[in-house]
N, C-alpha and C positions, 0 to 999 in steps of 0.2 A: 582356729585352724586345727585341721585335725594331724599326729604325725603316727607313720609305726613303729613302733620297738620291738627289737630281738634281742633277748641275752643268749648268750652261748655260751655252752661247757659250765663253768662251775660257777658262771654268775647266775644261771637257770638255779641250782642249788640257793642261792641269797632269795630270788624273788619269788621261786614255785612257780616263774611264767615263762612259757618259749619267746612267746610274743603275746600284743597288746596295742591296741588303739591309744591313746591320750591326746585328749581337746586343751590347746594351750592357746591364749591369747597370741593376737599379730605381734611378731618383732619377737618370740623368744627365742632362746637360745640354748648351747646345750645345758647350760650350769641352770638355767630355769625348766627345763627337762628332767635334770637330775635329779630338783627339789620337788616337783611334781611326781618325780617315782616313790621317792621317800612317802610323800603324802598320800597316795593313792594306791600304790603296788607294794611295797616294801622299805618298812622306816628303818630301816639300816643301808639302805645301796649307798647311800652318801659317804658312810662312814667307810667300805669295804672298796671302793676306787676312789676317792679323794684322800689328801694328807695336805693339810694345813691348806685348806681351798682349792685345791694345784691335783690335776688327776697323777696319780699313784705314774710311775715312769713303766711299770709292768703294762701296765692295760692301755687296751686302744679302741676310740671310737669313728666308726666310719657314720657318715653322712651320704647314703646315695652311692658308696664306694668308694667315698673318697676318707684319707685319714683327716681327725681335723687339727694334727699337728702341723697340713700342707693346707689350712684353713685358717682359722681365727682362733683355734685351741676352745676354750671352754666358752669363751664370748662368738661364736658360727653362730649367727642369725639361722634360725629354720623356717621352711616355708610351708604351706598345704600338702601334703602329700606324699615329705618328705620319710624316708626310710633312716632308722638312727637304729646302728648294730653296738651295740656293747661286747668287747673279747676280753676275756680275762688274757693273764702271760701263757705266750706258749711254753709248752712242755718237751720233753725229747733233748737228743741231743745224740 
């Protein structure tokens, strides 16, 4: 299955990419997403939103629009066609 990726703001900095296609086998997920960015777009994204496996509490990832903390968290099955945005913490205040 094919999915697409966006990083945004200062995660475009970590990968050099706005966005991206990635072909991942049926049934993955986002934390097998994750590991497929590391291998194929940039071998440090794992290290710069996860801590100790567990995505960093700053960062959020939408699925389709949705967060996947109102999902299955790092274990959200993805499907064909599916849209995966990465947002670093927002800023401001």
């Amino acid at each position: 299955m094919r999915v697409q990726v966006k990083f945004l703001a200062s995660l475009y900095e970590v990968t050099k990419v706005l966005k991206t296609e990635l072909d991942l086998p049926d049934g993955a997920t986002i934390r097998d997403l994750i590991q497929a960015i590391d291998q194929r777009v940039s071998p440090n994204f794992s290290k710069v939103i996860l801590d100790d496996g567990k995505l960093k509490d700053q960062y959020v990832i939408l699925v389709n629009g949705r967060s996947v903390d109102f999902l299955n968290g790092l274990s959200t099955k993805l499907s064909n066609g599916d849209e995966v945005v990465f947002l670093p913490p927002a800023g401001g205040g």
